[in-house]
N, C-alpha and C positions, 0 to 999 in steps of 0.2 A: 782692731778693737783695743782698747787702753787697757789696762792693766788694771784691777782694782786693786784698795788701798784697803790694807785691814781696817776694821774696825775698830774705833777707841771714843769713847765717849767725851771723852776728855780733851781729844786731840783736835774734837770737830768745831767747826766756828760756829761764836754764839748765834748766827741766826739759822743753821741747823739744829742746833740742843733746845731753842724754845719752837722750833720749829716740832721735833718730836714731843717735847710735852704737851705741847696746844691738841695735836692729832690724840695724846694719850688721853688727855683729860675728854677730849669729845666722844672719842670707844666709850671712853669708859662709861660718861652718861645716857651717851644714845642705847648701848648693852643694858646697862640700868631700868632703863626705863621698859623695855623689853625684859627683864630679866624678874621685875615685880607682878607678871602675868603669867610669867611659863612654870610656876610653880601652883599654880590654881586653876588654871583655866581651862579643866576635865574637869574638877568639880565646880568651878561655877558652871556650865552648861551645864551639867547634872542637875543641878539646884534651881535651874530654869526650867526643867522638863526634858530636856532633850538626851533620849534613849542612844545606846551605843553606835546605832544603824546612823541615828541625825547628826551624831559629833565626827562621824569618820566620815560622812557628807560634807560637812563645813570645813575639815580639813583639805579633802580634794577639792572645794571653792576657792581656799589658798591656794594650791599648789596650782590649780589649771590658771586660774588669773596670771601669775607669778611670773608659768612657763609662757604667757601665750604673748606676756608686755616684756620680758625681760631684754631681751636683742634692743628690738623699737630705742626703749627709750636708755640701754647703754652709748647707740650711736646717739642720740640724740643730748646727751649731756657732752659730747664730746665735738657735737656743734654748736649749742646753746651757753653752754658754761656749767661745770659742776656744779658750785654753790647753787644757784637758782634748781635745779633739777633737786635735789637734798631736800631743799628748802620745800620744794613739794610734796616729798616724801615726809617728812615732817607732816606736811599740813594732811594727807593720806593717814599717816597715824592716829592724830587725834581724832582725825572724823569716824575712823573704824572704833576706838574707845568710847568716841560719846556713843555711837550708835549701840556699842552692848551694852552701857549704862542704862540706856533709853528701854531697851524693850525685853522681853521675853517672847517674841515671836520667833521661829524657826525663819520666816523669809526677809524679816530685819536683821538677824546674826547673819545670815549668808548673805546680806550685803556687805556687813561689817567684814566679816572674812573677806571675800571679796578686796577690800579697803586694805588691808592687810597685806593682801599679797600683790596688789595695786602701791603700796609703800616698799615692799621688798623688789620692787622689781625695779622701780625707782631708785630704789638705796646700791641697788647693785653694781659697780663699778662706777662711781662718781667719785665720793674723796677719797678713794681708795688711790686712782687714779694722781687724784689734785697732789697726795702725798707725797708718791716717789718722784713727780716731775717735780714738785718745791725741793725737795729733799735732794735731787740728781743735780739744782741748782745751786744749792747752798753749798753739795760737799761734795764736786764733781768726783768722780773716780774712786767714790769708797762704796764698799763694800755693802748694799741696802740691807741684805738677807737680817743682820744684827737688828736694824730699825725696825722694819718688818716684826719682827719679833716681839720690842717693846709693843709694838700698837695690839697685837694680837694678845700678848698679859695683858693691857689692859682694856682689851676685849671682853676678856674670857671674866675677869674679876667684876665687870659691871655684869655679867649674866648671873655670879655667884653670890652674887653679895643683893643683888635683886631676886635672884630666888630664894635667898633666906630669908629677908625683910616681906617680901609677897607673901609667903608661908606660915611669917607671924603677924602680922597684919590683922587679920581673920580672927584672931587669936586672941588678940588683946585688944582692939575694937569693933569684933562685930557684933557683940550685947548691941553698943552703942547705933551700929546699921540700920539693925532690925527693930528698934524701937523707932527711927524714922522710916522705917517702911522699904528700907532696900536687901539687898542680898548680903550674908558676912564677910562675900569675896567679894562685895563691891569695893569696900577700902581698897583694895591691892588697886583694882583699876582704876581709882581716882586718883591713889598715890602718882600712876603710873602715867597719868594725861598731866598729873600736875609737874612732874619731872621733862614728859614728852614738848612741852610747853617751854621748857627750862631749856632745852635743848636746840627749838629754832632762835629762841635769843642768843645762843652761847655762839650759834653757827653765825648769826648777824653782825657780831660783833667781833670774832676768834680767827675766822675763817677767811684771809685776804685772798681775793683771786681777781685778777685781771679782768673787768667789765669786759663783758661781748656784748653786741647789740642786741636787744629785748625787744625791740619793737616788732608788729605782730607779723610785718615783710620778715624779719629776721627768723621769728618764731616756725612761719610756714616752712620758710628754706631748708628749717632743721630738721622737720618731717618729710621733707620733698624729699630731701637729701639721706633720708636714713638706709632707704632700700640697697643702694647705692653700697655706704660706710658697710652693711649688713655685709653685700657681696663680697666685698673688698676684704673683710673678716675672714668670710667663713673659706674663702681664696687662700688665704694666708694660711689658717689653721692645716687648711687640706693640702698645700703646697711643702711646708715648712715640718721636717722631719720631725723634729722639737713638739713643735706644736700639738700635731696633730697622734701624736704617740701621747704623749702628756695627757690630753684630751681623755683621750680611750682607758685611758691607764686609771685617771679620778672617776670615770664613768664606771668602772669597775670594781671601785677601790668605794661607792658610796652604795652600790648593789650589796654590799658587802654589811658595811657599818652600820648603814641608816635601821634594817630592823632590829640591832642592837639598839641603838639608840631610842626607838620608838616603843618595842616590846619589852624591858627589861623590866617596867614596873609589876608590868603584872606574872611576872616570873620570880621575884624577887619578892611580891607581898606574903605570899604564901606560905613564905618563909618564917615570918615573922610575926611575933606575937598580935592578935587581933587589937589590941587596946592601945599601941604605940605605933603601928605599921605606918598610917598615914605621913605622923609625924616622920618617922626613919627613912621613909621613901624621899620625903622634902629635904632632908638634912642630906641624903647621897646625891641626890641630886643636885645639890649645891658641890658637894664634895666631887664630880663628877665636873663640875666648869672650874672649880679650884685647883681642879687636878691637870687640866685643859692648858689652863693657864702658868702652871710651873712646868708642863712637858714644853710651852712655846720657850718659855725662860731657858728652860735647858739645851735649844734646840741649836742654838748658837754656838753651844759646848762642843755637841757631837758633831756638827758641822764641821768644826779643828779638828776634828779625830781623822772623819775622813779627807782631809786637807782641803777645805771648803769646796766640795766637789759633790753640788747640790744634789744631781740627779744619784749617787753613791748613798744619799745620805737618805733620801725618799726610797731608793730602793730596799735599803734596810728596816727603816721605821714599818713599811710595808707588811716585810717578811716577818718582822716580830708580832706586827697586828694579828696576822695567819693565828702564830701557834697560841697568841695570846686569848684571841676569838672561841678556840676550840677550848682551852683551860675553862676559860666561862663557863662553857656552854656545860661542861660536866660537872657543874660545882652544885653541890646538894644541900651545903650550908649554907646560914647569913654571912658567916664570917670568911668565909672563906671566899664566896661572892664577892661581900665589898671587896675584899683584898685585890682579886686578880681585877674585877673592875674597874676599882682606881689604878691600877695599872694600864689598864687598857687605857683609860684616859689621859695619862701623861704620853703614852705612844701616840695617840689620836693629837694628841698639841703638838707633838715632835715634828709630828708630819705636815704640820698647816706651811710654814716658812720657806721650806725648801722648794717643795711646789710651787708659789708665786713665786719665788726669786728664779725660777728656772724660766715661769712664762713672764713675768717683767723683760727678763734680758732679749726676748723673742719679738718684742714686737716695737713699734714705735710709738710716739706720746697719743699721736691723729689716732691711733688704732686703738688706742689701750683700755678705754674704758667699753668701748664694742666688744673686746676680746675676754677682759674680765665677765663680764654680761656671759658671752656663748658659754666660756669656763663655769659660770653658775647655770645658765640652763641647758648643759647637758648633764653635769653634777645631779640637779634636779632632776631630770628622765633615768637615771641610772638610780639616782634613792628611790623613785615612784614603782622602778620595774622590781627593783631587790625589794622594797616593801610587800608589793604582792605578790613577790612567787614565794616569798616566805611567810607571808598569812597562809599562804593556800597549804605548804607544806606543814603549818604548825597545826592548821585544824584535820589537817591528815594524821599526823604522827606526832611531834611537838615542836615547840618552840628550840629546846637543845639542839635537837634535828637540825630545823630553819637554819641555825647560828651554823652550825658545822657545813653545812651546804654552802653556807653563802660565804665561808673562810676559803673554797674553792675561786670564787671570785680574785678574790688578794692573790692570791699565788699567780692568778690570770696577769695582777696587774705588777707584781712583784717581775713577773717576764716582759711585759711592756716596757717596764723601766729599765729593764736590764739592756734591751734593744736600745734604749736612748742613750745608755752613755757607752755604750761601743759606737754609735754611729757620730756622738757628736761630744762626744768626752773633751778633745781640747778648744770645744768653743764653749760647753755651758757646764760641764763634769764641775 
């Protein structure tokens, strides 16, 4: 294996450096465009009717869609062509927005949802994929983990800066909504189709990838052929020490995080003065992807600490989530909440970079967008299992509780990692 070459931005040839701003500016609006919903989209369904029991239904309509296309169609961009697969996901999003625009019914949302997780499964491993292979050819032998990085800032910044704008939205035109007859969180999601729209042009236009055949002989082969890509995968992950440690290690590392991430609001309202809560939960929540976003920036830092010796570096960010998890979970103030929260949150960015750059270097280009796929839907089985055994523990004892339980998780995977860079330290450390 060659040697990689530090990273320097400056050092790399121009058609790598417009290579990463094309990929940054695309995060950042396709985030965007997603990021002016995730801040309302518990109270629009409220605002439609649908009680606590209907909205945690339509969230499991995401998630089983999500997990049940995600493999399928990662092989399948990886015989068809990224672009084109995106391109559908795209067209998957706007149809899930028009569709919650259109109705108030309970079996119209859940197609929408549906739609949704039908786009993510879609979206999942294609130009992530397109990236590092453009990127692997503009600047052979350097170092991706820094790139990787930028695209993850500006990731993180299109979900913060669309949950602020989502949040006031409502705010400052929804008199105007409800005088034509809609909901005052419908702005956010019209903002958010008119951006999502902005987004398959930007991809038609932004996004060069080498034509494969389209025609509908070519189209079947990619379905024929997925089973196949599928096996070959999940061979790989289960064969490949790297792999298949890594695997088990995020799966336990998202058991962990996800009912942080899912339950903090309502741990955190209570806190809070009744006449400004709503607003302060919007504003942390933004503060929470902004904070995502300067832990990936940083990520690159402490990566040189531990002399770019990725799996060293996921195993620490890990270990600091543990004791950072349990600090949460005991906090009784707002202020002292937000604090360790946003902490928690730069650690949570810390940790995104090192992880792919460990499964990038594992696999080949034919495999890569299959593998990123399985890396999200076991990700996803491992947030769905840690979500409910820590509902079920929070409605027994509390939420604090959940959190500390589930920091046991981390420690599970802080050892998983440890096992990977003794086993294979001078091929991916």
């Amino acid at each position: 294996m060659a040697t990689e070459l530090e990273f320097s931005i400056d050092a790399l040839p121009v058609p790598a450096r417009r290579h990463i701003r094309v990929f940054q500016v695309h995060q950042f609006l396709d985030r965007f465009a997603m990021g002016l919903t995730v801040a309302v989209v518990a109270l629009a369904l409220t605002d439609r009717g649908m009680d606590l029991f209907q909205i945690s239904l339509l969230f499991g309509i995401y998630s089983i869609t999500t997990m049940a296309m995600e493999l399928p169609f990662g092989g399948l961009a990886d015989n068809i062509g990224r672009k084109p697969v995106f391109l559908a996901a795209v067209v998957a999003s706007v149809i899930s927005l028009a569709l919650f625009l259109s109705t108030r019914d309970f079996y119209v949302l859940a197609l929408s949802f549906g739609f949704i997780g039908f786009g993510r499964a879609l979206r999942s491993g294609t130009l992530d994929a397109w990236f590092i292979e453009t990127f692997k050819a503009a600047a052979p032998n350097v170092d991706v983990q820094p790139a990787l990085a930028k695209a993850q800032w500006a990731n993180a910044m299109g979900l913060a800066v669309g949950a602020v704008l989502g949040g006031l939205l409502p705010d400052l035109l929804g008199s105007v909504a409800e005088r034509l007859g809609f909901s005052v969180y419908d702005v956010s999601y019209v903002a958010s189709l008119a951006v999502m729209l902005g987004v398959f042009v930007y991809t038609q236009v932004f996004i060069v990838e080498k034509p494969r055949p389209l025609n509908p002989q070519a189209l079947k082969q990619g379905f024929a052929s997925v089973p196949l890509v599928i096996k070959d995968a999940s061979l790989l992950a289960l064969r490949h020490p790297a792999l298949s440690v890594l695997l088990a290690a995020l799966a336990f590392f998202l058991m962990a995080t996800n009912p942080v991430e899912v339950l903090w609001p309502t741990y955190a309202k209570p806190m809070l003065d009744e006449d400004y809560a709503n607003t302060a939960i919007g504003v942390l929540t933004a503060a929470y992807f902004f904070s995502i976003a300067f832990g990936a920036s940083l990520s690159p830092r402490i990566n040189r600490i531990f002399k770019r010796r990725h799996a060293f570096t996921l195993a620490a960010a890990f270990a600091c989530m543990a004791g950072v998890q349990i600090a949460l979970a005991l906090q009784g103030s707002i202020v002292g909440f937000m604090t360790v929260f946003i902490l928690y949150s730069i650690v949570l960015g810390v940790s995104e970079t090192p992880a792919s750059s460990i499964l990038h270097r594992c696999v080949e280009d034919r495999q890569r967008s299959t593998m990123l796929s399985l890396k999200s839907l076991i990700q996803q089985l491992g947030a769905a299992l840690g979500l409910i055994l820590a509902g079920a523990i929070a409605e027994v004892y509390s939420t604090p509780t959940a959190w500390m339980i589930g920091a046991v998780f981390l420690v599970v995977a802080v050892i998983l990692i440890g096992i990977l860079t003794k086993r294979l330290a001078p091929e991916i450390g």
